[in-house]
C-alpha positions in Angstrom: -10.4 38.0 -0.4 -10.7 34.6 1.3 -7.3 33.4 2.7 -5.6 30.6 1.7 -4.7 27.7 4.0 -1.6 26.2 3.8 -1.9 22.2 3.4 2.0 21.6 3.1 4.7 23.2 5.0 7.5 23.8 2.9 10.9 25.1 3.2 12.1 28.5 2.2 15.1 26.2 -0.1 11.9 24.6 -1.9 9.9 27.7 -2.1 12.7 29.5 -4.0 13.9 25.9 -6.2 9.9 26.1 -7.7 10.6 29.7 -9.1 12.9 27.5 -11.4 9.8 25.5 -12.6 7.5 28.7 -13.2 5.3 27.1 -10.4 4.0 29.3 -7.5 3.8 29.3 -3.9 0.4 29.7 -3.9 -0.3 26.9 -6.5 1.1 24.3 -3.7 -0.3 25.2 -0.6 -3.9 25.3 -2.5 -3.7 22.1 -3.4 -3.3 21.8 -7.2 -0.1 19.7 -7.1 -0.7 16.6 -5.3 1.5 13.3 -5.0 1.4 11.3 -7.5 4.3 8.3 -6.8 8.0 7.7 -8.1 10.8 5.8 -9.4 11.0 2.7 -7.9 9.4 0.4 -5.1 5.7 1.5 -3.7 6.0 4.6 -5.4 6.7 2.9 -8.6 3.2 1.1 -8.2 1.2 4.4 -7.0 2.6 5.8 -10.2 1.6 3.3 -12.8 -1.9 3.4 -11.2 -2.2 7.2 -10.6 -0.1 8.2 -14.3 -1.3 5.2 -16.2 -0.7 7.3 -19.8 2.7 8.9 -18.7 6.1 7.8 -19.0 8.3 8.2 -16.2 10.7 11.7 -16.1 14.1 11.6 -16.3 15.9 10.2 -13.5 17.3 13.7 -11.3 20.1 13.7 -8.7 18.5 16.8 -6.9 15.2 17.9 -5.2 13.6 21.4 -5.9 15.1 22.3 -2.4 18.3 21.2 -3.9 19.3 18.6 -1.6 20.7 15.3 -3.3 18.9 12.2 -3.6 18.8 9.2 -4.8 15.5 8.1 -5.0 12.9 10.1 -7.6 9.1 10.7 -5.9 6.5 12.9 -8.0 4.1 15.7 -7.1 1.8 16.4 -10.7 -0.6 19.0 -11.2 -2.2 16.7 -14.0 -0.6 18.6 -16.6 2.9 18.1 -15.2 5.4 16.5 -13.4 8.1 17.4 -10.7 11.0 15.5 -9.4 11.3 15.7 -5.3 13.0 13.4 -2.9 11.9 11.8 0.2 12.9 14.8 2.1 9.9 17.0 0.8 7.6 14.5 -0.3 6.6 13.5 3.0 4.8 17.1 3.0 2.5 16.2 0.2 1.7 12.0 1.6 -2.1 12.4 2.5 -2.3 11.6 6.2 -3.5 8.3 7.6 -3.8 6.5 10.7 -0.7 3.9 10.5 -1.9 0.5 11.3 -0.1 -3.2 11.1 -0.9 -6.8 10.8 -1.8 -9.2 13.0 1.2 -12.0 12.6 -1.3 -14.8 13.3 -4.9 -14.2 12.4 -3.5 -11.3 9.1 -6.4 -8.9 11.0 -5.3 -5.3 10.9 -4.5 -3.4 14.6 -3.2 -0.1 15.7 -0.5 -1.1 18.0 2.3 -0.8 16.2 4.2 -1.9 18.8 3.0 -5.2 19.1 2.9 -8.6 16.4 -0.3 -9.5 17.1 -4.3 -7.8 17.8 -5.5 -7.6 21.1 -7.0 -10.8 20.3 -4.6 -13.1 19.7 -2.8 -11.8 22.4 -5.6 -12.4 24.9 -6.2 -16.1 23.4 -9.2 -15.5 22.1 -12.3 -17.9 22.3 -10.8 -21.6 21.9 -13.6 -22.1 18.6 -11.9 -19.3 17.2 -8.6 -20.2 18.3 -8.8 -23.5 16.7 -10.8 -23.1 13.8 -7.8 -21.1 12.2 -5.0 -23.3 13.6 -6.3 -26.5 12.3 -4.9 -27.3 8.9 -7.8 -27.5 6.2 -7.4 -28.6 2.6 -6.7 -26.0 0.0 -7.7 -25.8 -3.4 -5.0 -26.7 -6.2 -5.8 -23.0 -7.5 -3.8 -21.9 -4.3 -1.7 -24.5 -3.8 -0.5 -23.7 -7.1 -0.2 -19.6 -6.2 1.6 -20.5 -3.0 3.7 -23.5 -4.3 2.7 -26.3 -2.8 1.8 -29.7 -4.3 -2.2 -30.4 -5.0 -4.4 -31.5 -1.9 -2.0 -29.6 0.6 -3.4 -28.7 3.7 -2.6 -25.6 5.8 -3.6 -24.1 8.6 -5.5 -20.5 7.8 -3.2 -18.5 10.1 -0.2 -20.1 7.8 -2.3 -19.2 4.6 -3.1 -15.5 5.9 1.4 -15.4 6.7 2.1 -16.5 3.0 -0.7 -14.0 1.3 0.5 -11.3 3.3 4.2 -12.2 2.8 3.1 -12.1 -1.4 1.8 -8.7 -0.6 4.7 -7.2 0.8 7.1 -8.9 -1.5 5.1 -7.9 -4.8 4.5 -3.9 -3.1 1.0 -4.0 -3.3 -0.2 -2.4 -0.3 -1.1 0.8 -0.9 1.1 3.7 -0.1 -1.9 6.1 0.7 -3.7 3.9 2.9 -2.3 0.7 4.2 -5.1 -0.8 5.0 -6.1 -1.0 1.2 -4.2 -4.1 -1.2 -3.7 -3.2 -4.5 -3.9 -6.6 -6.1 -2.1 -7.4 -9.2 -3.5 -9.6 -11.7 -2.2 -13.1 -10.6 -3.4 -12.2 -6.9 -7.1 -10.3 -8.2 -7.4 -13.9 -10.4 -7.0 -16.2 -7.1 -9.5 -14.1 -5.4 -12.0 -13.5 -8.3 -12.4 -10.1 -8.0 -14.8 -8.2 -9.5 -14.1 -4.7 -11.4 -15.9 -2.8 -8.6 -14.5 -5.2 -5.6 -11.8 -3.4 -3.7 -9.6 -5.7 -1.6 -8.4 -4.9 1.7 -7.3 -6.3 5.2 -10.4 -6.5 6.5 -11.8 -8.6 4.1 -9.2 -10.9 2.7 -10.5 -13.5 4.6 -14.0 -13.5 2.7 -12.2 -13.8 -0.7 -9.8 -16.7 0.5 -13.0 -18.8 1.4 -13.5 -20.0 -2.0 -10.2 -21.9 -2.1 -10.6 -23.5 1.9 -12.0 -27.3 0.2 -13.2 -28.4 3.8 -13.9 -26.6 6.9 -15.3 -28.8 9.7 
């Protein structure tokens, strides 16, 4: 018999809390139940993506390990759903590098530790430097999405801030992989996405083109 290789740690609390589900020990650390979002914030979005057709389960005060919580995050085996809190469903978050945005050019780095890429930290090249400092002319499209009165110009490190600051404020980087932008429908129509185009941090840049009027 081959032997199974546990993919999630769990606690001997949440081991003995699943008997109450009819769900076995073996059934987790195989694989079958897998994260699948929650209640509110970033979860919220990963759900309606991930359980399109389901409503959300009751709101529960207690994980399977029994602990309280407050906030609801799902683990499905795509036949049901169980209610954990954030202090087991860290076990079942896939694994990815963590990464952070550049405050000046919106580029992605791995210093986490630092605003800005190595870089705009170093200066750069002054054609690079200057091509994204000096304010351009938007298109009324995104003057419009980013409030600001037709023929506005802005510089593209200021353009790259307020994106990124609709991002955050509208939860749609992805949970799973921040690197990846979920876009909702206001944000996919500014950029004309495509069904099969899949917006990131590495290429926001090429969809924001469209709207930069002049670029000398």
């Amino acid at each position: 018999m081959t032997a199974i290789t546990p993919t999630v740690k769990l606690t001997e609390r949440f081991i003995e809390g699943l008997k109450n589900y009819n769900v076995t020990y073996d059934e987790i650390i195989k694989g079958n139940w897998k994260y699948c979002g929650g209640r509110s914030g970033c979860h919220l979005n990963y759900f309606k993506v991930s359980c399109k057709n389901d409503d959300l389960p009751k709101q529960q005060d207690k994980c399977i390990c029994g602990h309280a919580i407050s906030e609801n995050c799902y683990i499905t085996n795509d036949e049901f759903i169980l209610v954990l809190g954030s202090c087991c469903i860290k076990k079942f978050l896939p694994k990815t590098k963590s990464s952070r945005t550049c405050e000046k050019c919106g580029d992605p780095h791995k210093n986490r530790k630092v605003n800005r890429c190595n870089k705009c930290r170093s200066g750069g090249s002054s054609r690079t430097s200057s091509e994204f400092i000096k304010p351009i002319k938007i298109s009324d499209e995104l003057a419009s999405f980013l409030e600001k009165e037709m023929g506005f110009e802005m510089a593209r490190t200021d353009i790259t801030h307020d994106i990124n600051a609709y991002i955050r404020t509208h939860n749609l980087q992805d949970p799973d992989n921040g690197r990846k932008i979920n876009p909702d429908t206001k944000l996919a129509s500014l950029l004309k996405l495509g069904p099969e185009d899949e917006l990131n941090y590495f290429n926001l840049q090429r969809f924001l083109k469209i709207h930069y009027v002049n670029k000398n």
